[in-house]
VOGU-3710 file (C-alpha; in Angstrom, 3 decimals, decimal comma):
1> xxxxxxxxxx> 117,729/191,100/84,609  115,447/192,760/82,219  111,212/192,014/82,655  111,262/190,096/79,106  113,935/187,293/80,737  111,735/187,611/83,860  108,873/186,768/82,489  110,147/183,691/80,213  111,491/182,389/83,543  108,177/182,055/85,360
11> xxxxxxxxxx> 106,465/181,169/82,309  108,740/177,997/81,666  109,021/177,401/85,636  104,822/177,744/86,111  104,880/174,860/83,158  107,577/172,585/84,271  105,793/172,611/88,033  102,578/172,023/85,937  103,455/169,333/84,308  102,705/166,624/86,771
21> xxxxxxxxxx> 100,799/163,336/85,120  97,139/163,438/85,466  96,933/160,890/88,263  99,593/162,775/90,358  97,050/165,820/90,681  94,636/166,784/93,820  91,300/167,751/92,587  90,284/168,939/95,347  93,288/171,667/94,826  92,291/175,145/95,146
31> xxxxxxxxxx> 92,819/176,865/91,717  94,742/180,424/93,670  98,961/180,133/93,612  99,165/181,860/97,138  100,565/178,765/98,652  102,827/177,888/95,538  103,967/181,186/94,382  105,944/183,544/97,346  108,454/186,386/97,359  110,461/186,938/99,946
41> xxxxxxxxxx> 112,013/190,334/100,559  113,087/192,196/103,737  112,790/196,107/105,090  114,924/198,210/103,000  115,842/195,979/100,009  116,401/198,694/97,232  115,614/195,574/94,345  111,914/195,062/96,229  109,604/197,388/93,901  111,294/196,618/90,790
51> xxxxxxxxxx> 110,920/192,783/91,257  107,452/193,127/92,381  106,812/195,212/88,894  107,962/192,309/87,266  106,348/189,599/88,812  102,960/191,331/88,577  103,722/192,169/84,748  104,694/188,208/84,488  101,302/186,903/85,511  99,392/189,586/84,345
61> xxxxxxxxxx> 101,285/188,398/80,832  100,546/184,615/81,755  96,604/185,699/82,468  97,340/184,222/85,844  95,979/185,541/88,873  98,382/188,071/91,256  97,583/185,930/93,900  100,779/185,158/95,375  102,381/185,374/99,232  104,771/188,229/100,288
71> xxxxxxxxxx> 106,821/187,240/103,077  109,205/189,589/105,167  112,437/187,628/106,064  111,971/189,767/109,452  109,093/187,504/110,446  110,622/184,166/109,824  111,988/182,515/112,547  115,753/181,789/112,458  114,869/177,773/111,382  113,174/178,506/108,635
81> xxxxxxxxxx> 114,760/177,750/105,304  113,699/181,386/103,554  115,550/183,185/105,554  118,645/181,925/103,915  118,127/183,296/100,748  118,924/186,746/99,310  116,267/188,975/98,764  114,484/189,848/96,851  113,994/186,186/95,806  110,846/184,526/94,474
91> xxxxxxxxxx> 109,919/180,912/95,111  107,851/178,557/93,259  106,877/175,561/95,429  110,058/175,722/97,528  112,308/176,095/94,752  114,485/179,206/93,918  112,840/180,622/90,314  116,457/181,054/88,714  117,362/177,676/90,125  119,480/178,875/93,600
101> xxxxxxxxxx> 119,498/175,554/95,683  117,874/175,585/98,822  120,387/177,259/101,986  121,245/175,092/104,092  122,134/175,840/108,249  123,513/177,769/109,565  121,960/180,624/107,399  123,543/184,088/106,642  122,819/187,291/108,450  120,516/189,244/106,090
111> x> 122,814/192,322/105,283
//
């Protein structure tokens, strides 16, 4: 996946998960993404760099803050629901960026 598709997929993502209704919104909301915005990688993934390249050049292209969480599938316990996914993946409140459903138990053996 080229940086230009990349980027038009967190763009349209960051506005559909910011298009709640007015009423639906916390104000007392912090303004950072950290707890919205996460990529999940593990030791070794060859794809890491390049897809952390890209998400920087995405937000630096959105003029949003690179304020998001890095998690290492190697600190996860086994229950929690990252760990399923391939890396490197990034998630946007829980939800796969490109749209992979959530894993379900038992999850796969990072390879």
């Amino acid at each position: 996946m080229d940086r230009r598709t990349f980027g038009i997929a967190l763009a349209g993502l960051l506005a559909w998960g910011c298009g709640e209704r007015p009423s639906q919104r916390s104000t007392a909301r912090p303004t950072t993404m950290k707890n919205d915005l996460v990529f999940v990688t593990r030791d070794g993934c060859v794809n890491t760099p390049d897809m952390l390249l890209n998400v920087d050049d995405a937000l630096r292209a959105l003029r949003l803050p690179l304020d998001y969480q890095v998690v290492n599938l190697g600190t996860l316990p086994p229950s929690d629901p990252r760990s399923g996914y391939p890396t490197p993946t990034v998630l946007y409140r829980n939800r796969d960026l490109f749209g992979m459903p959530e894993p379900v138990p038992p999850y796969p053996e990072p390879s």
